[in-house]
C-alpha positions as protocol buffer text, in pm:
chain_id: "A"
residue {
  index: 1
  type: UNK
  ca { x: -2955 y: 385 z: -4260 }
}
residue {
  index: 2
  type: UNK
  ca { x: -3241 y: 391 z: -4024 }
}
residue {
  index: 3
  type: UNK
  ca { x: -3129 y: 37 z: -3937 }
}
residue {
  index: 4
  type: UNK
  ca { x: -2828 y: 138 z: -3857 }
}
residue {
  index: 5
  type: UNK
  ca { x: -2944 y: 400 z: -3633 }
}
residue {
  index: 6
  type: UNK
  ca { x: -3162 y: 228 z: -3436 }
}
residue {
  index: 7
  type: UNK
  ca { x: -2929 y: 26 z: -3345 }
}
residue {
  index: 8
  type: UNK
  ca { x: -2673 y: 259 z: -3234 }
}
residue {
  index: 9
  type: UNK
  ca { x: -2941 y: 379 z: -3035 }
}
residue {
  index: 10
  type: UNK
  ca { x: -3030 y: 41 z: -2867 }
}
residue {
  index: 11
  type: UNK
  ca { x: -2663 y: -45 z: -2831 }
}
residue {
  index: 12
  type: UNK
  ca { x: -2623 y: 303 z: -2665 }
}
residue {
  index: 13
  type: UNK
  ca { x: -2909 y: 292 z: -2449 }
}
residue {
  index: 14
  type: UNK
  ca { x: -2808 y: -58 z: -2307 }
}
residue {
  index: 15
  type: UNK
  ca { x: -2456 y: 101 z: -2238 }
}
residue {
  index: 16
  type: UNK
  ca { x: -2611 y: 338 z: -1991 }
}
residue {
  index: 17
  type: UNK
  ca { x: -2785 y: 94 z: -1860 }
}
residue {
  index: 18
  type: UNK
  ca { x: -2513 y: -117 z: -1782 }
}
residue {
  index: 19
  type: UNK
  ca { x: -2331 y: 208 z: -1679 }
}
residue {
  index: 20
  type: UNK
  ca { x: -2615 y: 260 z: -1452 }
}
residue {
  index: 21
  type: UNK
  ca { x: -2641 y: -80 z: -1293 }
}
residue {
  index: 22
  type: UNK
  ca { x: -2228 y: -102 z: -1204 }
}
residue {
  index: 23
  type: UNK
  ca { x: -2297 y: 252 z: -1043 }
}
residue {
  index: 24
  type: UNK
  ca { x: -2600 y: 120 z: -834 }
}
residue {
  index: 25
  type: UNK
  ca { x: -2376 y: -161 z: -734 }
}
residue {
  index: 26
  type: UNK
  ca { x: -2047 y: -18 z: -657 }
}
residue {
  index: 27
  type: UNK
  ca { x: -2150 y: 300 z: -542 }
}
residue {
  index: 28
  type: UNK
  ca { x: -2498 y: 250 z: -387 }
}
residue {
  index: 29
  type: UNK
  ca { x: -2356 y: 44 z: -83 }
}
residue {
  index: 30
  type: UNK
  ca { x: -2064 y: 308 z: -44 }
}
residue {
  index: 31
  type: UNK
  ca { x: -2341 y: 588 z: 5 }
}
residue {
  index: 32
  type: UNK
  ca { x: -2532 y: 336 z: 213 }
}
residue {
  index: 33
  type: UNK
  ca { x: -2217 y: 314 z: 463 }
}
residue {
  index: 34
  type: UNK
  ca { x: -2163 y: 660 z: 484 }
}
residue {
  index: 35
  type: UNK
  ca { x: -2505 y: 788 z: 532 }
}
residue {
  index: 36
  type: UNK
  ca { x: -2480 y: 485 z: 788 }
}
residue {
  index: 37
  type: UNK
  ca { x: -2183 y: 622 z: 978 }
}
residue {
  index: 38
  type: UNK
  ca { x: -2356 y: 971 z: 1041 }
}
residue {
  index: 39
  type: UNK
  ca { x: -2719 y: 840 z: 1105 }
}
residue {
  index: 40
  type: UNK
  ca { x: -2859 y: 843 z: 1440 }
}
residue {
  index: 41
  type: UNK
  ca { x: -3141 y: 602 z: 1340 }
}
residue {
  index: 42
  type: UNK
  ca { x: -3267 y: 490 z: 990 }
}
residue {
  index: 43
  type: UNK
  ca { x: -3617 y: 352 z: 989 }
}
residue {
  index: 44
  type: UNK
  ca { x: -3899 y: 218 z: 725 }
}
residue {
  index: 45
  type: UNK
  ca { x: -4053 y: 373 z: 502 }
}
residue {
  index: 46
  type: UNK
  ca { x: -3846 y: 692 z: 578 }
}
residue {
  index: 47
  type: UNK
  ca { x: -3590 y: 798 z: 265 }
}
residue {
  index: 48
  type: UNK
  ca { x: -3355 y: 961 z: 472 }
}
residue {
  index: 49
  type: UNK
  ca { x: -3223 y: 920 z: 828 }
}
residue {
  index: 50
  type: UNK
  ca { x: -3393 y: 1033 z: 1132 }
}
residue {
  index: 51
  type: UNK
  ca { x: -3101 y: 1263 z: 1283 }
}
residue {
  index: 52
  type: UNK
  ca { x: -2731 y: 1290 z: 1239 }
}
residue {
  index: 53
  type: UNK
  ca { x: -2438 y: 1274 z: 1486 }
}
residue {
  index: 54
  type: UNK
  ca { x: -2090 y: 1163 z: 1515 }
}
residue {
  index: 55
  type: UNK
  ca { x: -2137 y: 959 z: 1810 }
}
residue {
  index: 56
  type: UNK
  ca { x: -2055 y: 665 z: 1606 }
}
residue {
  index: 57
  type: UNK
  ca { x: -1747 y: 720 z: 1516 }
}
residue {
  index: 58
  type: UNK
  ca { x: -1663 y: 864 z: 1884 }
}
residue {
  index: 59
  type: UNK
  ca { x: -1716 y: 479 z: 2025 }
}
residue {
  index: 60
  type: UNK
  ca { x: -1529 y: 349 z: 1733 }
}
residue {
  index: 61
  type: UNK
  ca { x: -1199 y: 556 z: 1815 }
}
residue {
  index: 62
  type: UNK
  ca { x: -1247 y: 526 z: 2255 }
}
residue {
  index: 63
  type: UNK
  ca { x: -1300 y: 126 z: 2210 }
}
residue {
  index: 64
  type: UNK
  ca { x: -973 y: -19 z: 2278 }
}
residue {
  index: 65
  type: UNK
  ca { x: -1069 y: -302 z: 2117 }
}
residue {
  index: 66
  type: UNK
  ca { x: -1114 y: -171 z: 1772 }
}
residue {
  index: 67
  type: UNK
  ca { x: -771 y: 15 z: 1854 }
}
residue {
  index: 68
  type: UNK
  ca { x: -600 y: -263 z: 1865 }
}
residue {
  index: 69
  type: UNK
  ca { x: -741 y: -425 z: 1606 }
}
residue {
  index: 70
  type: UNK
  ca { x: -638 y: -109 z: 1413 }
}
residue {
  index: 71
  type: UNK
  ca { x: -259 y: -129 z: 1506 }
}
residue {
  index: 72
  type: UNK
  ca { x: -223 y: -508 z: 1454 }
}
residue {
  index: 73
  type: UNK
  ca { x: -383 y: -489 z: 1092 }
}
residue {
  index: 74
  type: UNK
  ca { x: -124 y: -158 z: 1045 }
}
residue {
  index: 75
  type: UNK
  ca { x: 143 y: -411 z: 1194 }
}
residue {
  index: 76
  type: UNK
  ca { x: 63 y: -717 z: 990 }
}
residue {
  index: 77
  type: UNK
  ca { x: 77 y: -599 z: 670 }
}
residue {
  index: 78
  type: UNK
  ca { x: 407 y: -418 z: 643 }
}
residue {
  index: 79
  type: UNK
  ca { x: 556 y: -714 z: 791 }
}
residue {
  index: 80
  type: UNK
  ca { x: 423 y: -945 z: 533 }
}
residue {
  index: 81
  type: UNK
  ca { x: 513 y: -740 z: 264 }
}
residue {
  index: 82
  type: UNK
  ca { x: 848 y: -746 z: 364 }
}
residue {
  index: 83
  type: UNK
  ca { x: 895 y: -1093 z: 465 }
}
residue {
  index: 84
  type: UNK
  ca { x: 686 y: -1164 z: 147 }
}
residue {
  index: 85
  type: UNK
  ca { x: 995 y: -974 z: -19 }
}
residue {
  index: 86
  type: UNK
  ca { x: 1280 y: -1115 z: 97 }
}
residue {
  index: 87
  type: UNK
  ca { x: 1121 y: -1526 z: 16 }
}
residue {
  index: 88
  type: UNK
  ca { x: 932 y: -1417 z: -334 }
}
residue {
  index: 89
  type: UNK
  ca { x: 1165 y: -1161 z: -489 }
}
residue {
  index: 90
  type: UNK
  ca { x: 1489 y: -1364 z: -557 }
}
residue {
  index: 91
  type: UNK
  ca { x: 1267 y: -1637 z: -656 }
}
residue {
  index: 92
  type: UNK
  ca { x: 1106 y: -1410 z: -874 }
}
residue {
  index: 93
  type: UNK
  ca { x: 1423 y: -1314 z: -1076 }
}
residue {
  index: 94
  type: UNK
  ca { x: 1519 y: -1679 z: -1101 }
}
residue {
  index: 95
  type: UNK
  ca { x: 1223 y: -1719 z: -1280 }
}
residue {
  index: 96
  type: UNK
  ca { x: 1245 y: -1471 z: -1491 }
}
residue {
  index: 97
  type: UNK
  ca { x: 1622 y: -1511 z: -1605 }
}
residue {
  index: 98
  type: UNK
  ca { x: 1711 y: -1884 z: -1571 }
}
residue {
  index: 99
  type: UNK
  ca { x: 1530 y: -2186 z: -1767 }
}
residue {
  index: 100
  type: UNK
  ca { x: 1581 y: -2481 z: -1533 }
}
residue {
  index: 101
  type: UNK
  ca { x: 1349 y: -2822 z: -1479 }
}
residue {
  index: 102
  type: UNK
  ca { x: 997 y: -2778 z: -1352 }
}
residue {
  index: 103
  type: UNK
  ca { x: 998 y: -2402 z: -1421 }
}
residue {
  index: 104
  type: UNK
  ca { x: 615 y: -2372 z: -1561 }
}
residue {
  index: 105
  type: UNK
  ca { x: 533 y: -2644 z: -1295 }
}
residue {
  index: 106
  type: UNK
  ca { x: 625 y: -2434 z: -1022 }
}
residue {
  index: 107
  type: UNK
  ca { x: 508 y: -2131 z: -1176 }
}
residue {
  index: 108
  type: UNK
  ca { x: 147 y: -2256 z: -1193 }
}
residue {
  index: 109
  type: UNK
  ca { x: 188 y: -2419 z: -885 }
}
residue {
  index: 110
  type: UNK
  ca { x: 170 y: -2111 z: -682 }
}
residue {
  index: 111
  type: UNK
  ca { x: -189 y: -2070 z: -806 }
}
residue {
  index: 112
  type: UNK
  ca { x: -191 y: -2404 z: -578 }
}
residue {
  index: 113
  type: UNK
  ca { x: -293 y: -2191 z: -234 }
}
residue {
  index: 114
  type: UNK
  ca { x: -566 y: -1991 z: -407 }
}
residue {
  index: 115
  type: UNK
  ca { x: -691 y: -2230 z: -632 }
}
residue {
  index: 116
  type: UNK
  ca { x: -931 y: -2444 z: -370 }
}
residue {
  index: 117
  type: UNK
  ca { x: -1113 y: -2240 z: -108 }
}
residue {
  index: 118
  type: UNK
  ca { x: -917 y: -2082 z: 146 }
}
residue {
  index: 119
  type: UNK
  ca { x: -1108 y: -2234 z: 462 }
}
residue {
  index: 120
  type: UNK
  ca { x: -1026 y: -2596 z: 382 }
}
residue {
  index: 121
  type: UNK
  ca { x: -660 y: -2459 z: 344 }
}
residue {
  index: 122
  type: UNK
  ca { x: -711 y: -2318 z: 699 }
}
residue {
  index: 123
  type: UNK
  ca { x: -810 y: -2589 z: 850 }
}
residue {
  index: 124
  type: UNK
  ca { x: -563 y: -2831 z: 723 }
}
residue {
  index: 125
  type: UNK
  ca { x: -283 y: -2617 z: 859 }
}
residue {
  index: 126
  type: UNK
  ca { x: -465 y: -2543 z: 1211 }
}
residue {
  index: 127
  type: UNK
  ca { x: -417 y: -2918 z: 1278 }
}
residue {
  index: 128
  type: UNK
  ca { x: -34 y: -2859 z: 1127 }
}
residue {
  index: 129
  type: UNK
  ca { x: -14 y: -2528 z: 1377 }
}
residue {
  index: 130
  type: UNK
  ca { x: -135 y: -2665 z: 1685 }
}
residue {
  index: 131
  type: UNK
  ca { x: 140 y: -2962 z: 1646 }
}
residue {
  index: 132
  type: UNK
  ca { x: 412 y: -2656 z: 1588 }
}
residue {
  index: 133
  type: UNK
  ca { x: 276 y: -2471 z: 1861 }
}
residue {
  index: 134
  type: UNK
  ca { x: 151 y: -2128 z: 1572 }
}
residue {
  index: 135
  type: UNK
  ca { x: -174 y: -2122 z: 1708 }
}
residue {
  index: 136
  type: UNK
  ca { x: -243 y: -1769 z: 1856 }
}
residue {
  index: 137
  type: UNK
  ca { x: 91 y: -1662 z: 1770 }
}
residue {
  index: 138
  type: UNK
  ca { x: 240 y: -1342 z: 1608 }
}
residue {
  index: 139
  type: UNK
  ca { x: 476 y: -1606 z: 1331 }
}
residue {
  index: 140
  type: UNK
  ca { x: 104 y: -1851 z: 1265 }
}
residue {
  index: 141
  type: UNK
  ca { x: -87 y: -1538 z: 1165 }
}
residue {
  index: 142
  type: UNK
  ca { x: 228 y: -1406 z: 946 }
}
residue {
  index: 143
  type: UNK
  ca { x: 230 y: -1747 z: 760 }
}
residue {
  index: 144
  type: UNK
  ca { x: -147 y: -1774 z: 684 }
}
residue {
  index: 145
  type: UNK
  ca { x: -81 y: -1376 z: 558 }
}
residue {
  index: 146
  type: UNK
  ca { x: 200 y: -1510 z: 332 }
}
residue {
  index: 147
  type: UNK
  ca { x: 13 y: -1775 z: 136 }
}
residue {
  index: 148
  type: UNK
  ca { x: -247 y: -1475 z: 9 }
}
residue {
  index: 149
  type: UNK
  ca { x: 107 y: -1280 z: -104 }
}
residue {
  index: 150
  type: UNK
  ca { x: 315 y: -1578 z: -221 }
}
residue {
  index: 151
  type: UNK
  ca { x: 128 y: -1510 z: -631 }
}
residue {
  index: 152
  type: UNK
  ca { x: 115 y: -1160 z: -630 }
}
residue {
  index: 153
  type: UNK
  ca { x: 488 y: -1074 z: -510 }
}
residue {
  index: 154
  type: UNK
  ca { x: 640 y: -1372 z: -744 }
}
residue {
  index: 155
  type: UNK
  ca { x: 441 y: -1371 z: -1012 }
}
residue {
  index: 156
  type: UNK
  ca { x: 437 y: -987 z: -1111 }
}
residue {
  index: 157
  type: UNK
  ca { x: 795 y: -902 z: -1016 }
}
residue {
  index: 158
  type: UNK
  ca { x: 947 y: -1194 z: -1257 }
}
residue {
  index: 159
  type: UNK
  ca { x: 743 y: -1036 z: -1524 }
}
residue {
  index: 160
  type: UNK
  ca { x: 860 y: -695 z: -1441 }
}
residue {
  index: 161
  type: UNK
  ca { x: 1246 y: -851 z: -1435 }
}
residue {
  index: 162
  type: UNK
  ca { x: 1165 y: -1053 z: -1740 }
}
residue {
  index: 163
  type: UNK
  ca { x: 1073 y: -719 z: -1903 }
}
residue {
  index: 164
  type: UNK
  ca { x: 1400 y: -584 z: -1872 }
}
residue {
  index: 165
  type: UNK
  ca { x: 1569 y: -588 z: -2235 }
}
residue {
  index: 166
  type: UNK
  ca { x: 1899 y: -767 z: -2177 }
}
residue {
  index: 167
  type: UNK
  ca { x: 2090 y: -556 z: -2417 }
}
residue {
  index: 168
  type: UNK
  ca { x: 2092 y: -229 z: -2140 }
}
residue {
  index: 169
  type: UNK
  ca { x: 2234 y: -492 z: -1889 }
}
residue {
  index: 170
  type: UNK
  ca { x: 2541 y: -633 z: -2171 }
}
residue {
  index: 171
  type: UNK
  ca { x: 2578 y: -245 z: -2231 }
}
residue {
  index: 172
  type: UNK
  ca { x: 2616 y: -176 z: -1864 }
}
residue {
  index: 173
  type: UNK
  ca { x: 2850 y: -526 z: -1840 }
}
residue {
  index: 174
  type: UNK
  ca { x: 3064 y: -363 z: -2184 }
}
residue {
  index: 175
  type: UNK
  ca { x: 3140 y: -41 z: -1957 }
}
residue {
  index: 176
  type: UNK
  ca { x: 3286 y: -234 z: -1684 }
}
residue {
  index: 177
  type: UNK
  ca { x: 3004 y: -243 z: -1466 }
}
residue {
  index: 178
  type: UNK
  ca { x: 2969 y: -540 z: -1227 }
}
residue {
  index: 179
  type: UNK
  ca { x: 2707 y: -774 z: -1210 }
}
residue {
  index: 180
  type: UNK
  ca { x: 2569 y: -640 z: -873 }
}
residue {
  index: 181
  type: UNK
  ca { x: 2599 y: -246 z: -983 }
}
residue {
  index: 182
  type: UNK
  ca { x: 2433 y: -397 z: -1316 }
}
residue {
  index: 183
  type: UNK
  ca { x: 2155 y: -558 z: -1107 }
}
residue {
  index: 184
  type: UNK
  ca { x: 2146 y: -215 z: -838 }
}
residue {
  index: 185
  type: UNK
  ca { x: 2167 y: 70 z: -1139 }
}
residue {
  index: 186
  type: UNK
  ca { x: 1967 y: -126 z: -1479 }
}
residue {
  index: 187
  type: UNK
  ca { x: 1777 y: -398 z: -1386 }
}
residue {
  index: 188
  type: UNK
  ca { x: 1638 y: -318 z: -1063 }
}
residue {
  index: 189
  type: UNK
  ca { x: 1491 y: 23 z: -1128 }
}
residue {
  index: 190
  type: UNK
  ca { x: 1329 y: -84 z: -1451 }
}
residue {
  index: 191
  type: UNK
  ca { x: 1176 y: -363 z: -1276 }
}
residue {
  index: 192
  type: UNK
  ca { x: 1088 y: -113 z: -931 }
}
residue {
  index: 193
  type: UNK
  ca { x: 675 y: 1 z: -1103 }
}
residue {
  index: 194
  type: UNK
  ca { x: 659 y: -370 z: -1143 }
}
residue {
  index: 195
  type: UNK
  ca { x: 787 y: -494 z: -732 }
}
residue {
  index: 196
  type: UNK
  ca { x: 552 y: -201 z: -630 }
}
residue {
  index: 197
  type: UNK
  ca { x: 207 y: -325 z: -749 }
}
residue {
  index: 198
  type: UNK
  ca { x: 309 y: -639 z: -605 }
}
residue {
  index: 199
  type: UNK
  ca { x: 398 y: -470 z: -280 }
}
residue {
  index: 200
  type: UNK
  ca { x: 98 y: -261 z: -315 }
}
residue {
  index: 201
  type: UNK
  ca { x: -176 y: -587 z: -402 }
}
residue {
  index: 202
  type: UNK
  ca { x: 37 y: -801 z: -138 }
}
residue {
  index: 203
  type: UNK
  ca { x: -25 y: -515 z: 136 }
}
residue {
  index: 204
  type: UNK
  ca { x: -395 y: -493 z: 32 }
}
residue {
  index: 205
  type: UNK
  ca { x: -438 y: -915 z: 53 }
}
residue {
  index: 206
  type: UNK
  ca { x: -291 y: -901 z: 400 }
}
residue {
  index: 207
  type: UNK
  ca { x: -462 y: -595 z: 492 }
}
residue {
  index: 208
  type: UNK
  ca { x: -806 y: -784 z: 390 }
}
residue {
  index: 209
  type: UNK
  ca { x: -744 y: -1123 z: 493 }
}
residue {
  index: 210
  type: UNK
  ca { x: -982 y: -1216 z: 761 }
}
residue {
  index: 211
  type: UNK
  ca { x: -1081 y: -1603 z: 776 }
}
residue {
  index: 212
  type: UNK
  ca { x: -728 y: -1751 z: 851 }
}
residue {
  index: 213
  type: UNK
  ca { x: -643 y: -1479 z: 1075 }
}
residue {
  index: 214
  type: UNK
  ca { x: -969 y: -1505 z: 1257 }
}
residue {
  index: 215
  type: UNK
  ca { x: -913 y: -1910 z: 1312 }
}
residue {
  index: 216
  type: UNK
  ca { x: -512 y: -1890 z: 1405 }
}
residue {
  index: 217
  type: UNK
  ca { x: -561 y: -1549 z: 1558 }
}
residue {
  index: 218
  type: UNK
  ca { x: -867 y: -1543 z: 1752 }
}
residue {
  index: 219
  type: UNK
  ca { x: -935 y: -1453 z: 2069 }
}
residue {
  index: 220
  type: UNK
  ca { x: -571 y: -1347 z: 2132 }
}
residue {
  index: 221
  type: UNK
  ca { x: -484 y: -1147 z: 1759 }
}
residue {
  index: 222
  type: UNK
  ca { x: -757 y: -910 z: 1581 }
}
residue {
  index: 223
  type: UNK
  ca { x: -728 y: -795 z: 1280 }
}
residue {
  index: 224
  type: UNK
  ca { x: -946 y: -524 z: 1163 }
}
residue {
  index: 225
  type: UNK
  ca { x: -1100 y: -757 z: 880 }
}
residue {
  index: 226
  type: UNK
  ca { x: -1127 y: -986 z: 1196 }
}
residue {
  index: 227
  type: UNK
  ca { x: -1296 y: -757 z: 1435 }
}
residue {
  index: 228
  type: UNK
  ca { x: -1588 y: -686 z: 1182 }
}
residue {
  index: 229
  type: UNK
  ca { x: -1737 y: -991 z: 1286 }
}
residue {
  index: 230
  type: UNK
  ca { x: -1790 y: -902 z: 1636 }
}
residue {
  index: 231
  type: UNK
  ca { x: -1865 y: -555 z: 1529 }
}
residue {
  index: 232
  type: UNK
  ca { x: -2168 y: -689 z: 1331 }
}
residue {
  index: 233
  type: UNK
  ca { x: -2298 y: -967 z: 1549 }
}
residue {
  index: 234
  type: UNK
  ca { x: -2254 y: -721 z: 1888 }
}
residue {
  index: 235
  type: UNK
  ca { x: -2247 y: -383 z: 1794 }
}
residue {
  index: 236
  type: UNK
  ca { x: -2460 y: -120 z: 1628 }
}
residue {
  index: 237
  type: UNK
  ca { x: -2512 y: -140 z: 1214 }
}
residue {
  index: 238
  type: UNK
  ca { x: -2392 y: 265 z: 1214 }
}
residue {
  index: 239
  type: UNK
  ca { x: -2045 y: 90 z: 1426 }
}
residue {
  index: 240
  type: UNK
  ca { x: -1967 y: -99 z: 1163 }
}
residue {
  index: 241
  type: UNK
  ca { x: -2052 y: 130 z: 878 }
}
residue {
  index: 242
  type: UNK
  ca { x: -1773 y: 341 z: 1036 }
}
residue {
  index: 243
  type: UNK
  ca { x: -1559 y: 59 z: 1067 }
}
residue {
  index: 244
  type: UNK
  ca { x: -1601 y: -84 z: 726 }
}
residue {
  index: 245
  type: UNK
  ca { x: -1548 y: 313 z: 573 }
}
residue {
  index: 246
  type: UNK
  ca { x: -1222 y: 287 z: 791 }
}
residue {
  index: 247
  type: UNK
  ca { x: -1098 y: -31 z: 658 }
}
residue {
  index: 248
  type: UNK
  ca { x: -1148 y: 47 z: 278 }
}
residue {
  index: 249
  type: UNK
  ca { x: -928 y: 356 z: 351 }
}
residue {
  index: 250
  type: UNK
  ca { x: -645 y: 204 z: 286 }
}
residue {
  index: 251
  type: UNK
  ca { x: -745 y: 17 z: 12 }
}
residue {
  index: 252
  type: UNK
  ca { x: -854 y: 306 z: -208 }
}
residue {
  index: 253
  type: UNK
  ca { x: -543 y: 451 z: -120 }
}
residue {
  index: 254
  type: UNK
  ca { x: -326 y: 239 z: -192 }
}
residue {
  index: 255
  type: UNK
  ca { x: -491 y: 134 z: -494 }
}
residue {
  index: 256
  type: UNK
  ca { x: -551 y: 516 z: -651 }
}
residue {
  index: 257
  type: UNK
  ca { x: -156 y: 532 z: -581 }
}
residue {
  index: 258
  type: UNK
  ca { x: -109 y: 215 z: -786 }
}
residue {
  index: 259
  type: UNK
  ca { x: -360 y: 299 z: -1062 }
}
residue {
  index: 260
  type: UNK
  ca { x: -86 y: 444 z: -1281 }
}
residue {
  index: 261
  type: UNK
  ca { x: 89 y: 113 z: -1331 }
}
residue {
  index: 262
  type: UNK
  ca { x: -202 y: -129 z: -1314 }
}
residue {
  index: 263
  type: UNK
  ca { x: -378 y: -1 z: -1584 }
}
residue {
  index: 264
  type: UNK
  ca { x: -79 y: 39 z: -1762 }
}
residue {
  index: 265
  type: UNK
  ca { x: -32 y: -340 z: -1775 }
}
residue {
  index: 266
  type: UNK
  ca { x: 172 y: -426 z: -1492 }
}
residue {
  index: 267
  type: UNK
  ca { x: -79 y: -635 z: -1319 }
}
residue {
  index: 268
  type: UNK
  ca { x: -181 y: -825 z: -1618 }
}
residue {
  index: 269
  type: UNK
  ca { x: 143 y: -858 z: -1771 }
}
residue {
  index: 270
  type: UNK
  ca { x: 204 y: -1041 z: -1415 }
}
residue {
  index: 271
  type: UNK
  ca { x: 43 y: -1323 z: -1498 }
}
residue {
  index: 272
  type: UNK
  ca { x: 142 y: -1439 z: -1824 }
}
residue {
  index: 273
  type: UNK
  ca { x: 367 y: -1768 z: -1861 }
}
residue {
  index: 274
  type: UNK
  ca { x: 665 y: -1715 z: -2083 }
}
């Protein structure tokens, strides 16, 4: 019994440990930024900041700059998700409903864009993009933001459509329903929680891409991931604090709206090979 105990006691000490350790590491550098983006001046050995102001985040929203970097991220990513729509989501349901030749080979070869680092990738299609004439263009920046959306906005959605039993569908079919008010009035909105955490990860991958944009982009397109880069070599560390607090915004957001369904499997189930 006292065996027993003490271990329940070890195993529940390292548990708050551990508990301890994720909360220094997630949450630390979050308190770091924002004590960051309303410090006037932090300096060794002090514990706390010297003054407060807001002047920070006053430069961040008069710099044109970083408001355009601002509306081109916000423009970006909508686009993408839609365009990632209209290419992903029919092949998505062709996955999921129709065995044909190659099916698992082009399944896993999705992973092909985001299984070898993304730079190398980059590079290889700069020299393809400055034959087509993408470099520095509106379409070459959409196309690097695709290949980050291509696995999230095929892969989840076919399991979503997959998941839809096929008796409702026949029952639907039995009632005289057509196959595109079957598709529009069963299938579709039992697959919608599904297509929405794809939307929702797809949105947050273009949101957050930075390296391609930053080599087909730069110096005529900046993104907000982008424009850290010249916020941290030229500006301020309290600048970007307020611009890194700014860009995980949306993130949180989006992701708190999506918790629902991504803890309830969706995101997981996404990835499974039937």
């Amino acid at each position: 019994m006292q065996n027993q105990s003490a271990r329940r006691a070890i195993t529940r000490t390292l548990a708050v440990l551990f508990a301890v350790a994720m909360a220094v590491f997630i949450i630390g550098p979050l308190l770091w930024l924002a004590v960051r983006a309303f410090a006037t001046n932090w300096t060794y050995p002090n514990l706390a900041p010297d003054g407060w102001t807001f002047k920070w985040w006053e430069l961040v929203f008069s710099d044109n700059a970083l408001g355009v970097a601002v509306q081109n991220s916000l423009f970006f990513a909508p686009v993408t998700v839609l365009a990632s729509a209209l290419i992903c989501l029919p092949a998505a349901y062709a996955f999921a409903r129709f065995e044909f030749p190659g099916r698992r080979f082009f399944l896993i070869g999705l992973f092909a864009a985001n299984a070898f680092p993304k730079m190398g990738l980059f590079v290889s299609l700069a020299a393809l993009f400055y034959t087509l004439n993408l470099m520095n263009s509106i379409l070459g920046i959409l196309i690097v933001h695709l290949l980050g959306t291509v696995v999230f906005m095929t892969w989840i959605p076919s399991a979503a459509f997959a998941a839809v039993p096929r008796s409702l569908e026949e029952a639907a079919r039995d009632a005289g329903a057509s196959k595109l008010r079957v598709f529009s009035s069963v299938t579709l909105p039992m697959a919608l929680p599904g297509i929405l955490v794809a939307a929702i990860m797809s949105f947050l991958a273009s949101f957050d891409e930075a390296q391609g944009t930053y080599l087909v982009g730069a110096p005529d397109y900046f993104t907000m991931p982008t424009q850290m880069y010249t916020l941290v070599l030229n500006y301020p560390t309290q600048v970007a604090a307020v611009f890194s607090i700014l860009l995980a915004i949306p993130s949180v957001a989006l992701l708190l709206a999506a918790h629902k369904h991504i803890v309830g499997g969706q995101l997981a189930e996404g990835f499974q090979i039937k």
